[in-house]
N, C-alpha and C positions, 0 to 999 in steps of 0.2 A: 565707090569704084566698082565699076563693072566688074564680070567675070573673062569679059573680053579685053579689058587692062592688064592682068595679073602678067602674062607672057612678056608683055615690056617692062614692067614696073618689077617684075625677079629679073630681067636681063640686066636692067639701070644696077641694080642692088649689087649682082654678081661682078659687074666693072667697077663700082665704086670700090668692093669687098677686095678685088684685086688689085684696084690701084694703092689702095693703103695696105696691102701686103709685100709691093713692089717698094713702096716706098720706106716701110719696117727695114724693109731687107736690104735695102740698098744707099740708103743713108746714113750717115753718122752722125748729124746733127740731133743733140736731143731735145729741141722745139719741133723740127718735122718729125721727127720717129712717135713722139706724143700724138701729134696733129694725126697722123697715120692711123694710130691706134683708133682714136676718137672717130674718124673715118670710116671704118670698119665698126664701130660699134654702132653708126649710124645707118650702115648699109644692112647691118642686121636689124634694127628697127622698123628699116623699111617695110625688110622681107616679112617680119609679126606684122605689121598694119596692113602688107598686102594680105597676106595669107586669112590673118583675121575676119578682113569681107567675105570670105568664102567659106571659111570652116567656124565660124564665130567669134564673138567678143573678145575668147582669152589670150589670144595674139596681143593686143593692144594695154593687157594688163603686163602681159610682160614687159611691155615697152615704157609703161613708167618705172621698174623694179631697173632695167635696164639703164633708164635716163638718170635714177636716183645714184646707182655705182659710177655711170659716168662724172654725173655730180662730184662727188665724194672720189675720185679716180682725179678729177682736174685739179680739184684743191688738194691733196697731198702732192698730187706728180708736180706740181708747180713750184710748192714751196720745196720741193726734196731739187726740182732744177735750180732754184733761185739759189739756196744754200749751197750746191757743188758750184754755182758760178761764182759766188761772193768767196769760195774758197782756191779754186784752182784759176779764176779768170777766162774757162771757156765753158763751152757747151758741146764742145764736138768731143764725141764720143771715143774717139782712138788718143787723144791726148788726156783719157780717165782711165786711173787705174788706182780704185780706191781701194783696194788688197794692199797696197803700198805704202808705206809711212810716209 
């Protein structure tokens, strides 16, 4: 990637980074609020793999260290969604209140 990319490819990074902030924030479903997250952590991948062309390699090591938590982020946050659905019957967040008997 050029150094004459970097200006578009942080702009793409900074709307994706906000779109999955809009959607944290303003969802209650908790398959999109996850999706979100996940979204955001990709948009910050981007921003190391951009950035790394330019200032070196160790951008893109953070981006496996990154994709590794993601990893390990999908597989807990899944089975922690699948068991509050097998328990309460939804996913939607304002009908969870699991402080409650």
């Amino acid at each position: 990637m050029a150094p004459d990319l970097l200006g578009p490819t942080l702009a793409l990074s900074g709307i994706l980074f906000s779109i999955g902030v809009l959607g944290a924030l303003l969802r209650r479903n908790a398959i999109i609020l996850f999706m979100c997250v996940e979204l955001m952590l990709n948009a910050v991948n981007l921003t190391f793999v951009a950035l790394s062309k330019v200032y070196g390699m160790a951008g893109q090591v953070f981006v496996i260290f990154v994709m590794t938590v993601a990893a390990a982020e999908a597989a807990v946050g899944l089975a922690i969604i699948i068991a509050i659905f097998r328990h309460r019957q939804t996913v939607n967040l304002e009908n969870i209140n699991l402080l409650k008997g």
